[in-house]
C-alpha positions as CSV (number, residue, x, y, z in Angstrom):
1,X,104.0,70.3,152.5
2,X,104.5,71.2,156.1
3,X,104.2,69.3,159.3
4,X,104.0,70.5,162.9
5,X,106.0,68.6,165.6
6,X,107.5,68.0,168.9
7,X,110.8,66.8,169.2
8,X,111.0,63.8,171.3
9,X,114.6,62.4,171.5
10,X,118.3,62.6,169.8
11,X,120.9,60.4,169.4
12,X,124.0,61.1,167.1
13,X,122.8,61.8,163.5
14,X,118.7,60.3,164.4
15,X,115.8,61.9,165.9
16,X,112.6,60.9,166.9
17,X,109.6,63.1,166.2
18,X,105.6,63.3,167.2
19,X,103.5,64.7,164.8
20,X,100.6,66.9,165.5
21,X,99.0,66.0,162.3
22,X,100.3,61.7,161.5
23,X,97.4,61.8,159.4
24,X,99.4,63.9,156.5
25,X,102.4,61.0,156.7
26,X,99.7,59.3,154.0
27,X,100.9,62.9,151.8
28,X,104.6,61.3,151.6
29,X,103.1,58.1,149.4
30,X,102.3,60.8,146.6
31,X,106.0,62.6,146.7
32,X,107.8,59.0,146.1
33,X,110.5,60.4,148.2
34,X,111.9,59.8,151.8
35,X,113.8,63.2,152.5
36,X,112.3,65.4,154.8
37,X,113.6,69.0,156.0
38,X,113.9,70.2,159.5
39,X,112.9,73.3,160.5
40,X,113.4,74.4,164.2
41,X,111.8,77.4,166.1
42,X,113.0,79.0,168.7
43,X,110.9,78.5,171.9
44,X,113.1,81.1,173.8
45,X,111.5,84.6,174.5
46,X,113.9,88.0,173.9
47,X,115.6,89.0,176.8
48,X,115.4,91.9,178.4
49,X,118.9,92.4,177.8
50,X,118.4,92.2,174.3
51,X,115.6,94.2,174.0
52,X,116.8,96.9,175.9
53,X,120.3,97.1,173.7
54,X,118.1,97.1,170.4
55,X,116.5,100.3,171.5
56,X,119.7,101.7,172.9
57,X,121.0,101.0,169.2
58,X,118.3,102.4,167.3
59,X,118.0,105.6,169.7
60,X,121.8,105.9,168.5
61,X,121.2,105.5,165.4
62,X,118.5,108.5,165.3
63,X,121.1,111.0,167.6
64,X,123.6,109.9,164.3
65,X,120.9,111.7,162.1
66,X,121.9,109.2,159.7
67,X,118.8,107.5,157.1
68,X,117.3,110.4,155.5
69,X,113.5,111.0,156.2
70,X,113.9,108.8,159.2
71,X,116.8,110.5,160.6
72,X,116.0,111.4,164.1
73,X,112.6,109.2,164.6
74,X,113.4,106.6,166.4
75,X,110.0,104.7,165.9
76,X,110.7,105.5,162.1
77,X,113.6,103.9,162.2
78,X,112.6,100.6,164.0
79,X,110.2,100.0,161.5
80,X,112.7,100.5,158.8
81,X,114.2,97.5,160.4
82,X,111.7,95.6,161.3
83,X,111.0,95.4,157.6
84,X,114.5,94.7,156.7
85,X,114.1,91.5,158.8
86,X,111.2,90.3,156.7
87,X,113.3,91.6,153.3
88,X,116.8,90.4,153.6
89,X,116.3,87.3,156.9
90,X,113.0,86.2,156.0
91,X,111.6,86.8,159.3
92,X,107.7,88.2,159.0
93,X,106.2,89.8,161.7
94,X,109.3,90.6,163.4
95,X,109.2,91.5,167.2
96,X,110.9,92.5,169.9
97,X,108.3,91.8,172.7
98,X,108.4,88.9,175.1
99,X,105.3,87.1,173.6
100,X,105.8,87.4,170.5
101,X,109.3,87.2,169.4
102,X,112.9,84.7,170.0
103,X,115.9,85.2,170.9
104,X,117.8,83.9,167.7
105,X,115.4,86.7,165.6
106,X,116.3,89.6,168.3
107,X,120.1,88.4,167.7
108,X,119.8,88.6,164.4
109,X,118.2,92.2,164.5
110,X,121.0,93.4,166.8
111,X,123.8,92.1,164.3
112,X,121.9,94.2,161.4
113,X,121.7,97.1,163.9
114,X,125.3,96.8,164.7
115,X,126.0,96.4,160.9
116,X,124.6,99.8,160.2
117,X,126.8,101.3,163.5
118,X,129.9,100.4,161.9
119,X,129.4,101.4,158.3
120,X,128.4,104.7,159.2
121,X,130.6,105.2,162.3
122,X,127.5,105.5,164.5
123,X,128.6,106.5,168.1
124,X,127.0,103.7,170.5
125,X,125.8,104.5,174.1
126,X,126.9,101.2,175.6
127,X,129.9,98.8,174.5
128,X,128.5,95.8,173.1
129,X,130.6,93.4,175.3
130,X,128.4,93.3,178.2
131,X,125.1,92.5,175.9
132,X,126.2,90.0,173.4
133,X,126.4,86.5,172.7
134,X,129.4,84.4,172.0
135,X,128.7,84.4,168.0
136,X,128.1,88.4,168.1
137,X,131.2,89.3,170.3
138,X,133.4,87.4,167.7
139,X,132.4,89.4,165.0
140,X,132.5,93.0,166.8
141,X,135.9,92.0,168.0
142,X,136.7,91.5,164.2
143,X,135.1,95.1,163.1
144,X,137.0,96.6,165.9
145,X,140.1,95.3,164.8
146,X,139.1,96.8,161.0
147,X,139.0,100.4,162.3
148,X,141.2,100.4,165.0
149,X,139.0,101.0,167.8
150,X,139.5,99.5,170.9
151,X,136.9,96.6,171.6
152,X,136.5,97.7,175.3
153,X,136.1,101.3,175.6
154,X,135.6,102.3,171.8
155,X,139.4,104.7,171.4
156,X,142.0,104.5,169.4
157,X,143.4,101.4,169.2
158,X,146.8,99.2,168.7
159,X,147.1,95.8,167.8
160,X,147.2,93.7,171.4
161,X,148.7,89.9,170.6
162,X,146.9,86.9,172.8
163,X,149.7,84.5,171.2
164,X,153.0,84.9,172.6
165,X,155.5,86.9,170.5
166,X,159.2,87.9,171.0
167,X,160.7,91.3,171.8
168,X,160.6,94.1,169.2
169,X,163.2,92.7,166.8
170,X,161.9,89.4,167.0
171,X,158.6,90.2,166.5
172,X,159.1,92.0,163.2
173,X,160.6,89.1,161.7
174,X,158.4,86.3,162.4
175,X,154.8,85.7,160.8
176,X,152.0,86.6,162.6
177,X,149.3,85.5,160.6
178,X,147.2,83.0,162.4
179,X,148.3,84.1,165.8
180,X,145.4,85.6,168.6
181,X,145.4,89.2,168.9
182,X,142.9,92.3,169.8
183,X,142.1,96.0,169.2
184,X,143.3,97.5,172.6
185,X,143.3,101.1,173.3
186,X,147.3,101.9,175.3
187,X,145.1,101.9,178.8
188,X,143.4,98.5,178.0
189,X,146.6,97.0,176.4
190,X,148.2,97.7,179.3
191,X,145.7,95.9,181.7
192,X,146.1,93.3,179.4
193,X,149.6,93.0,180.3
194,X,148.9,93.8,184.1
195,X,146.2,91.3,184.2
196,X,147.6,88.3,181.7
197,X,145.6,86.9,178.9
198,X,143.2,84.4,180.8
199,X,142.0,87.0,183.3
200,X,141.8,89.9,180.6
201,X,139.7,87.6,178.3
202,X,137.6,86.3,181.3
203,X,136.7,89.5,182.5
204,X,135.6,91.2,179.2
205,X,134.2,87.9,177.8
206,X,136.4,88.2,175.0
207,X,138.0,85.6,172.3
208,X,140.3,87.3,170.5
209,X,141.1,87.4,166.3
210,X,142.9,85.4,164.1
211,X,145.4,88.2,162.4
212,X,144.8,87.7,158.0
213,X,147.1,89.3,155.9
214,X,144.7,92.3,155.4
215,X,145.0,92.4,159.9
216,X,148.9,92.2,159.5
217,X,149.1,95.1,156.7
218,X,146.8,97.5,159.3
219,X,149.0,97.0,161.8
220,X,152.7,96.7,160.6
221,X,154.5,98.7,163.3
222,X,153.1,95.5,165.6
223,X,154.2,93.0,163.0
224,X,156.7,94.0,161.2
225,X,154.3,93.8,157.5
226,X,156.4,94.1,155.0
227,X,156.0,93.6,150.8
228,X,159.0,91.6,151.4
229,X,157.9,89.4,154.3
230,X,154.6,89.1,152.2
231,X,156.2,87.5,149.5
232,X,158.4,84.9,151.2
233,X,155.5,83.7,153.3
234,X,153.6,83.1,149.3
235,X,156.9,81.4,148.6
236,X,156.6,79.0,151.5
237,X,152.8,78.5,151.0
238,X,153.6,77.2,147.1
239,X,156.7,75.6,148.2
240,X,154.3,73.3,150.8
């Protein structure tokens, strides 16, 4: 059973709700249970900003000529999605108009979109720095990083530490995995350096990437990744 409501007040782990319908509490007596679920909608409209970067994406997507029969038709391809958001996120009836739809659904749409981009190396219009959220901007950091592009401008990319590290022969020998770092393009990685890390990251609203192991072995002319520095870092984690 489902109940409509309006959330009045929270405090720590409690909240107080007003039912549009009380008269279905009376249903609970049958169930012989006291857990209830929580489901919360989204009262915010899509942006403008989002909006207009979903259509950027999808008009990308059809220049890519990439999805078969819908390859080049735009509206084609929208729809394509608009389904996959009732298929894969549950979402029925998805929109991206101001009446009609929420922002959490159009950021959702725009992570699928961006998805796609990735996998099949789809050139985007406009960088998508300047129209994402914090969540979104983590994770394009992290698929930059993946292929080497440069998060800012879209080039070829090095590995650009956030963390402090020594000099070249330092650096090679110490672990970097767990340490703040970015895919910089020379020109950006540069700026980075001109700029220091608080301004660089201000200014292009980024967070930066925990370097993994599979980060460290991408990158090993920036850290030094070796079989051998592999193994004795196992050795400590067992040893621990």
């Amino acid at each position: 059973m489902e109940v409509a409501g309006k959330l009045l007040s929270k405090r720590g782990n409690v909240v107080t709700i007003e039912l549009s319908e009380p008269d279905k509490l009376i249903e609970l007596d049958k169930f012989g249970s006291s857990v209830v679920s929580l489901l919360f909608t989204d009262g915010r409209s899509v942006s403008l900003k989002q909006r207009n970067f979903a259509y950027a994406l999808i008009g990308d997507i059809a220049k890519s000529e990439i999805g078969g029969k819908y390859a080049g038709e735009p509206e084609l391809i929208k729809r394509a999605f608009y389904f996959a958001m009732d298929k894969f996120y549950g979402v029925e009836n998805f929109s991206l108009s101001k009446s009609k739809g929420n922002m959490s659904d159009a950021n959702s749409f725009i992570d699928m979109l961006l998805d796609f981009c990735f996998k099949h190396d789809v050139t985007l219009s406009y960088r998508p720095l300047e129209w994402l959220d914090d969540p979104y901007i983590a994770k394009f950091e992290y698929a930059c990083m993946m292929k080497k592009m440069c998060v800012i401008c879209g080039r070829q990319a090095e590995l650009a530490h956030i963390d402090t590290v020594g000099f070249t022969n330092s650096r090679k020998q110490m672990d970097h995995v767990g340490l703040r770092a970015m895919a910089l393009c020379r020109e950006h990685h540069t700026q980075q350096h001109n700029w220091g890390d608080k301004k660089f990251l201000g200014m292009y609203h980024l967070q930066g990437i925990r370097i993994t192991e599979e980060i460290e072995k991408l990158y090993p002319s920036a850290t030094g990744y070796s079989d051998k520095k592999r193994d004795e870092r196992h050795e400590r984690e067992e040893n621990d």
